[in-house]
VEXDREN-2710 file (C-alpha; in Angstrom, 1 decimal):
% VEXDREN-2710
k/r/px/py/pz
1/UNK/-82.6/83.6/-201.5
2/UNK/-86.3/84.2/-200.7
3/UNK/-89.1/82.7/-203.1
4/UNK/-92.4/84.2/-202.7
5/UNK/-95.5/83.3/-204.9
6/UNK/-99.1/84.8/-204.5
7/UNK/-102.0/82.1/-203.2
8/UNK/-104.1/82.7/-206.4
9/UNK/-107.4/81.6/-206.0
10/UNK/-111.1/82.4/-205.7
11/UNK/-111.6/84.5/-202.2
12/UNK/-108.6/83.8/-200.6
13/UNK/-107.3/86.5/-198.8
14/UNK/-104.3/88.3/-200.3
15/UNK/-102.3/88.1/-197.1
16/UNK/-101.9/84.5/-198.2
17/UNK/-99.1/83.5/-200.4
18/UNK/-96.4/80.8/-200.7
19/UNK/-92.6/80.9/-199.6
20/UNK/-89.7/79.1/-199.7
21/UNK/-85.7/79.7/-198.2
22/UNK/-82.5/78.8/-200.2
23/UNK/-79.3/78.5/-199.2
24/UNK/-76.6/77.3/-201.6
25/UNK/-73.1/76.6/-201.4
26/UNK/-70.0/77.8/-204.0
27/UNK/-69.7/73.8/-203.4
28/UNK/-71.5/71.1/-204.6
29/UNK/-73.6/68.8/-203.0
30/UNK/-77.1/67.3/-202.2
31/UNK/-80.1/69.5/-203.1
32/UNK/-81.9/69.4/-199.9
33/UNK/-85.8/70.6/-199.4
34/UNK/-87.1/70.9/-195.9
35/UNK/-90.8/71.5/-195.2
36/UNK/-93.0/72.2/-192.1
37/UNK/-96.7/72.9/-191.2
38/UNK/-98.3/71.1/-194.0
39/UNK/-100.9/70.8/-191.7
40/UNK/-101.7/74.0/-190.3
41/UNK/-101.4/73.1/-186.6
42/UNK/-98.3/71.2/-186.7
43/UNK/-96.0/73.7/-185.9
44/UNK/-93.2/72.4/-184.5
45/UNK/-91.4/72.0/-187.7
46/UNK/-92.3/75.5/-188.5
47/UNK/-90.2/76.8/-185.5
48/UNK/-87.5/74.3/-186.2
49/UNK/-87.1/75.4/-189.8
50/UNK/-87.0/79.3/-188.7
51/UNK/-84.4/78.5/-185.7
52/UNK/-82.5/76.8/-188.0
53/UNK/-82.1/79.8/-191.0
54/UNK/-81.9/82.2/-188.1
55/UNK/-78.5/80.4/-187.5
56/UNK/-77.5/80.3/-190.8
57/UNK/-78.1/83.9/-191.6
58/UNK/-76.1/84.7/-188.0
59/UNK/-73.2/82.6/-189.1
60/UNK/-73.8/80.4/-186.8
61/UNK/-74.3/77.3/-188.7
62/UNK/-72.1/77.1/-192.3
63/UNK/-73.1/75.5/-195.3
64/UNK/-70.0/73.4/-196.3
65/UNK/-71.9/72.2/-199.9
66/UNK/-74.6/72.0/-201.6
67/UNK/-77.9/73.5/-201.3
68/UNK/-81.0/73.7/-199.1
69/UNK/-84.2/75.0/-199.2
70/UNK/-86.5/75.8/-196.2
71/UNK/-90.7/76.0/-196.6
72/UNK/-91.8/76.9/-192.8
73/UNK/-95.3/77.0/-193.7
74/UNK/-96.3/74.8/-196.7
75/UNK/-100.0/75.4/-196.4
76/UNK/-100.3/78.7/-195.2
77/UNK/-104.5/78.6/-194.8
78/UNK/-104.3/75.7/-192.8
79/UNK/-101.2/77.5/-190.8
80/UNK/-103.4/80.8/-190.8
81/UNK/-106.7/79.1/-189.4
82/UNK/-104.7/77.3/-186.8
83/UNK/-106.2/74.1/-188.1
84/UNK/-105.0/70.8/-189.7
85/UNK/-106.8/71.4/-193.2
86/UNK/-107.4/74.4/-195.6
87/UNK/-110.1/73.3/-197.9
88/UNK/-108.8/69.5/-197.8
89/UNK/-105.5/67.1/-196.3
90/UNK/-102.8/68.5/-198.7
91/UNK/-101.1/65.4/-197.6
92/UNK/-103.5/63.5/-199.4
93/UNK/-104.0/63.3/-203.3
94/UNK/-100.4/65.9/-204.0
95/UNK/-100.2/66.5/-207.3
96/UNK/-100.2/69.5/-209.7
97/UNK/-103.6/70.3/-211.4
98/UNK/-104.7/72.9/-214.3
99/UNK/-108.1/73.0/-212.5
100/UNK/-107.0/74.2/-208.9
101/UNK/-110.6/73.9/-206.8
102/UNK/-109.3/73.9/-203.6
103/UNK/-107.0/75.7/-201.8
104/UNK/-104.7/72.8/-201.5
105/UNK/-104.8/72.4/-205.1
106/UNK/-102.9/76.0/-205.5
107/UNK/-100.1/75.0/-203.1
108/UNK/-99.5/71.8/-204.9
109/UNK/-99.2/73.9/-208.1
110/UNK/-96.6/75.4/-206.2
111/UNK/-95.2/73.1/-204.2
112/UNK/-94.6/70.1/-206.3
113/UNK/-92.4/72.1/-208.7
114/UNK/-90.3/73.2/-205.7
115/UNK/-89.9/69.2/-204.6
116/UNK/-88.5/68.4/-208.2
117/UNK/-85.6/70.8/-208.2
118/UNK/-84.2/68.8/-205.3
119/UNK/-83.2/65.1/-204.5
120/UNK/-84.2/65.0/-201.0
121/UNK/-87.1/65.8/-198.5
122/UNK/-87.6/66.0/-195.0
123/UNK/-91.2/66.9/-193.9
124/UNK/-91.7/67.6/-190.4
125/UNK/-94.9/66.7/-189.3
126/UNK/-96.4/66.3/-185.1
127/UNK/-99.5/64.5/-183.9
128/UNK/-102.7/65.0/-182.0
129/UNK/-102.2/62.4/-179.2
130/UNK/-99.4/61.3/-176.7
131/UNK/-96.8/58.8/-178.0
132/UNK/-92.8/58.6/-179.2
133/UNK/-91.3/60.4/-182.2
134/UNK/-91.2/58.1/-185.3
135/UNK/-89.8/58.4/-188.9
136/UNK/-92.0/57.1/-192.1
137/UNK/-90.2/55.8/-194.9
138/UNK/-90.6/54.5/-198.0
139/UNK/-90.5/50.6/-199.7
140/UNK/-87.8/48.9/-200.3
141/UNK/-86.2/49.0/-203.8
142/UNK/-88.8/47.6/-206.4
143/UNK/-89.8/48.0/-209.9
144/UNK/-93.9/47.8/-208.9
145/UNK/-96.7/49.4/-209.9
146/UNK/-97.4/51.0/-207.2
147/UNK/-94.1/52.8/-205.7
148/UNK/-91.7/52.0/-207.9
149/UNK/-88.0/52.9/-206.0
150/UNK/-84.3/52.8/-206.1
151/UNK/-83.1/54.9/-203.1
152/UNK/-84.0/52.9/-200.1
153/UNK/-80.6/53.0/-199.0
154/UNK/-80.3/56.7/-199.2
155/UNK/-83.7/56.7/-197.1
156/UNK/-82.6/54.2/-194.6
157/UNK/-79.0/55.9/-193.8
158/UNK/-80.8/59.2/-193.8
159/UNK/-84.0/57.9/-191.0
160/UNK/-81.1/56.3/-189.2
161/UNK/-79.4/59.7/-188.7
162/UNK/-82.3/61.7/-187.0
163/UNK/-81.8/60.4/-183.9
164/UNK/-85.5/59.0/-183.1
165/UNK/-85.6/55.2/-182.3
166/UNK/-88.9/54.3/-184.5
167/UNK/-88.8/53.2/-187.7
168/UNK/-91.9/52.6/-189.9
169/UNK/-92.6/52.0/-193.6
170/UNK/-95.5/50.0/-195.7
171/UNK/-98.0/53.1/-195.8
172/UNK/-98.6/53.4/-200.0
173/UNK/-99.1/50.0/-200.8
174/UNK/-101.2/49.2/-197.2
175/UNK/-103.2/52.3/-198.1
176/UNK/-103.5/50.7/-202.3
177/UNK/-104.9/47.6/-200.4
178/UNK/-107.4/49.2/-198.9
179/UNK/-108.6/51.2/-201.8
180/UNK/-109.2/47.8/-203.6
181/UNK/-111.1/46.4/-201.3
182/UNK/-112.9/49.7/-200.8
183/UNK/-113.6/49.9/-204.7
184/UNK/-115.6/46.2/-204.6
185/UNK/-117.2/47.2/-201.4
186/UNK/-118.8/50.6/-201.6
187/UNK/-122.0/51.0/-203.6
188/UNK/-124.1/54.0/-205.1
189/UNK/-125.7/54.2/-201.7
190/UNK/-122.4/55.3/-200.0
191/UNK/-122.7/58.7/-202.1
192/UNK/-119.3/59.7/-203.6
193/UNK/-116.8/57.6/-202.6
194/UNK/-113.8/59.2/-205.1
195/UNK/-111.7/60.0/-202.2
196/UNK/-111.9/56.3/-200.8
197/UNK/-111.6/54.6/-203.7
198/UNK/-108.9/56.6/-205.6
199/UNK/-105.3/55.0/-204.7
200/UNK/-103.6/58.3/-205.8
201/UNK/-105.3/59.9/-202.6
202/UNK/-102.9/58.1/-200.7
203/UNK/-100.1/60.2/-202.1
204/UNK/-98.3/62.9/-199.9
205/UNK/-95.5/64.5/-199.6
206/UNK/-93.0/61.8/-199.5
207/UNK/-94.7/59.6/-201.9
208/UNK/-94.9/62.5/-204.5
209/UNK/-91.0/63.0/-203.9
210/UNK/-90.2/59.9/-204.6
211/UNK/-92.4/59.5/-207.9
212/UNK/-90.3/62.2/-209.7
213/UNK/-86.8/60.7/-208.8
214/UNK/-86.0/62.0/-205.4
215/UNK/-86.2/60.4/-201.9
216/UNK/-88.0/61.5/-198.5
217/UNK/-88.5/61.0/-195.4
218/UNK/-91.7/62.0/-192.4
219/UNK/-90.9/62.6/-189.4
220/UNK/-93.7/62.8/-186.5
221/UNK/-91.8/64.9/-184.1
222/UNK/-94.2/64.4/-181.2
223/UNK/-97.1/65.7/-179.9
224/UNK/-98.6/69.0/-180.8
225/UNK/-98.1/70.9/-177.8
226/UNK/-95.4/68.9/-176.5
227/UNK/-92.2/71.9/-177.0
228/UNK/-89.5/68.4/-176.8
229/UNK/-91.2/68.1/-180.2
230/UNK/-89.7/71.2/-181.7
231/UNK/-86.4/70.2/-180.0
232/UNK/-86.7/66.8/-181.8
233/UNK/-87.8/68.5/-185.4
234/UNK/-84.5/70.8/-185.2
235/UNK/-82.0/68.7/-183.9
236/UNK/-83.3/66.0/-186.7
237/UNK/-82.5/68.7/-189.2
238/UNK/-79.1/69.7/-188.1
239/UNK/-78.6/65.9/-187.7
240/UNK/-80.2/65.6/-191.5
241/UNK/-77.7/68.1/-193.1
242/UNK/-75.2/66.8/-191.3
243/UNK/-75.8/63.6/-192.8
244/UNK/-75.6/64.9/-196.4
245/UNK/-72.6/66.9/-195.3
246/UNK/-74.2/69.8/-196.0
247/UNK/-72.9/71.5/-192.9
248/UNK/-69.8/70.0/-190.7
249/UNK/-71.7/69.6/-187.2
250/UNK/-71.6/66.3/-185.5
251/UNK/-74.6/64.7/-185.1
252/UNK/-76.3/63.9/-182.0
253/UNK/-79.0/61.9/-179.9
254/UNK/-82.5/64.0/-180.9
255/UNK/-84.0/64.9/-177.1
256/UNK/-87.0/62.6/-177.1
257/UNK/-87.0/61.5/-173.7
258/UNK/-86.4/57.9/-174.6
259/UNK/-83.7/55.4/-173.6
260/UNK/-81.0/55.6/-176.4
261/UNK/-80.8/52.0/-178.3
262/UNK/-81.3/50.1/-181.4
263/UNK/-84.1/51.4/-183.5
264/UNK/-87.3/50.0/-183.5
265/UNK/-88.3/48.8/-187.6
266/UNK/-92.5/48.6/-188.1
267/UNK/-94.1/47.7/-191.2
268/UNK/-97.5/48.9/-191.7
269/UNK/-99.5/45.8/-193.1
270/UNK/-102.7/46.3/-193.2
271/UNK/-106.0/49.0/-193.0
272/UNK/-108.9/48.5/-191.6
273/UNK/-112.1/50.9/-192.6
274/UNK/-115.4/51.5/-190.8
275/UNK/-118.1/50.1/-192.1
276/UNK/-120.5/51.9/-190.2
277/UNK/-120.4/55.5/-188.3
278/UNK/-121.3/53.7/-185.0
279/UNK/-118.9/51.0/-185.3
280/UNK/-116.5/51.8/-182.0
281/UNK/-113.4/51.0/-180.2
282/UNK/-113.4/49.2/-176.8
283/UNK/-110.9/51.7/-176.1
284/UNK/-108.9/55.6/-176.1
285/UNK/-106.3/53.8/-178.6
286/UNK/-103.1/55.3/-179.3
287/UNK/-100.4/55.2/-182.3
288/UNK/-98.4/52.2/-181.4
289/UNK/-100.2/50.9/-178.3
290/UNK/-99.2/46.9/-178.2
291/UNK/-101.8/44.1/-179.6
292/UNK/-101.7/40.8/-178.6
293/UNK/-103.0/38.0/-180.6
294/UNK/-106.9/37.7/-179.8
295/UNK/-107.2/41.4/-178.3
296/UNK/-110.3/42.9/-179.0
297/UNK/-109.8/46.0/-180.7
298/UNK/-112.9/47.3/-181.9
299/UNK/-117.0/46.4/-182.3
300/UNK/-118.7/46.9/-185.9
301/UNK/-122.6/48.4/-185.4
302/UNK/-124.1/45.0/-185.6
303/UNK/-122.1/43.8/-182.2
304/UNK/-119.1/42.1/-184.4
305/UNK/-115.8/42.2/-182.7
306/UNK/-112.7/43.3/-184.5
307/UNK/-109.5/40.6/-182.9
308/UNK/-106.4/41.2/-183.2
309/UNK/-104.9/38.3/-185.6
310/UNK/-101.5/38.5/-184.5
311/UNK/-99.6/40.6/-182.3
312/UNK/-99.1/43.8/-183.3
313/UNK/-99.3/47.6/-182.9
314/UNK/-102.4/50.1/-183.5
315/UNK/-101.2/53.2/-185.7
316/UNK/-103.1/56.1/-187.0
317/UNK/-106.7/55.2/-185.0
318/UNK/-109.4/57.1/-185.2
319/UNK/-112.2/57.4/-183.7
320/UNK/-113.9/60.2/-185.7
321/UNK/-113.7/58.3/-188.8
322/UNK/-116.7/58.0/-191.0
323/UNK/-118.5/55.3/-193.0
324/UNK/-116.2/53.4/-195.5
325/UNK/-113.4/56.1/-194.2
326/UNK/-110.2/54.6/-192.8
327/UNK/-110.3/53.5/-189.3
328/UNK/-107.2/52.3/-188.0
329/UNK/-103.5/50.8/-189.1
330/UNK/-101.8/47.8/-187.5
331/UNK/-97.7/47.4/-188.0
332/UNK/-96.0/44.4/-187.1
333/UNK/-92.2/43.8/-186.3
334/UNK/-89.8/43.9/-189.5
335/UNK/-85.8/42.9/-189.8
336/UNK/-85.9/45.7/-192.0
337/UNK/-82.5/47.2/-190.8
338/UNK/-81.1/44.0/-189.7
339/UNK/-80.5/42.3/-192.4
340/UNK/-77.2/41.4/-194.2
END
């Protein structure tokens, strides 16, 4: 079955509209939802999800049980500009709204509704620099304010499948850290600082899945224009359904180009925000480049250097970031995986 839904909105141009893929089985099972090109230039999941129905319209691939449904293009502006953003990150701040504004507002009117019929996500996602395919997960179970959860071990047994070797969690309650100290730190002078000081900006996809029951995962395929990236994206979703037995294929190693072996577990810890547009780094960082203790990572506008505190890893830098925007992630090691 074929959903389609109009982009309502403003001037938006009525080539736009919204479209989602379901398969279901006579059988029951999981009710899977897999999405790609949330961001508009991060296609490989895009041509993974359309290789992937091609297959199962062909015969090729059969749906054993259950259900699942397929959104190649989630933010069809972005996907139309050929750009990361519509009007605004719709991975930031996903929730449904009776005041849509921006354009991102209308898909999450749109999307979020789709997320709740099912108990499972897989959002395909690439990146703008080099580096190694990863999988984001959520916390571990816990009853807290901020991401309360009960499905960790659905999450963890699903990331596990996929067939990359980099596991990382911590983002919500990293990013909630910095929005606190953001909130006693920015001042009328900074202009409007909603975005920065508002913890539900930190919501995406995965986060918004999980609030209404279900569980997700992110998976950063690769590099943009890398093509092993939609390789990786579809083999991770055969390897994904396989998993939930929705379909009977074996499972196998996702073509990354890196040495088959245990899986790598990072926990994201902390944020750190510039505090000035000319703060800098000392260097062309890179998602999970290696810190050691004392490392110099970085150089505030009044000549202050930024030291690693421990070893860890650099994820998510950026060196376009603005004023009281955030700047960088470090991850350290976790026994997340390993223990009893």
């Amino acid at each position: 079955m074929t959903s389609t839904q109009p982009a309502a909105g403003g001037e938006l141009s009525p080539s736009l509209h919204f479209q989602s893929h379901n398969f279901t089985s006579p059988q029951a099972g999981v009710r899977m939802l897999i999405t790609g090109a949330v961001h508009g230039n991060e296609i490989c999941g895009t041509e993974a999800i359309r290789r992937v129905m091609a297959q199962i319209e062909s015969g090729e691939i059969l749906l054993q049980r259950g259900s699942v449904t397929f959104v190649p293009v989630a933010n069809p502006l972005a996907y139309q500009r050929q750009q990361r953003e519509g009007d605004r990150n719709l991975n930031r701040r996903l929730r449904p709204t009776s005041t849509p504004q921006e354009f991102e507002d209308h898909v999450a009117n749109w999307l979020c509704p789709l997320m709740q019929q099912h108990e499972v996500l897989l959002d395909l996602h690439s990146f703008r620099g080099e580096g190694q395919a990863f999988v984001m997960v959520g916390p571990e179970n816990n009853q807290g304010e901020i991401e309360a959860f009960s499905f960790s071990a659905q999450e963890e047994k699903l990331a596990q499948a996929l067939g990359v070797q980099r596991f990382v969690d911590g983002w919500l309650t990293t990013y909630a850290k910095g929005v606190a100290r953001r909130r006693d730190q920015i001042t009328v002078e900074d202009g409007d600082p909603s975005c920065a000081i508002d913890a539900a900006f930190g919501m995406g996809t995965t986060e918004y899945m999980r609030s209404v029951g279900g569980y997700a995962l992110t998976l950063e395929c690769g590099q943009h224009q890398d093509p092993k990236s939609k390789e990786i994206a579809y083999q991770a979703i055969i390897n994904a359904m396989a998993c939930l037995q929705l379909i009977a294929a074996p499972m196998n190693e996702v073509p990354t180009g890196e040495a088959p072996g245990d899986m790598e577990t990072l926990r994201i810890y902390e944020v750190v925000d510039k505090q000035h547009d000319d703060d800098r780094f000392v260097r062309a960082w890179a998602s999970f480049d290696t810190l050691k203790q004392g490392d110099v990572i970085g150089v505030r506008d009044d000549g202050t250097e930024i030291r690693a505190e421990m070893d860890a890893r650099i994820i998510f830098p950026d060196a376009n970031a603005k004023k009281n925007e955030e700047w960088f992630y470090l991850a350290k090691s976790s026994q997340r995986l390993q223990r009893g």
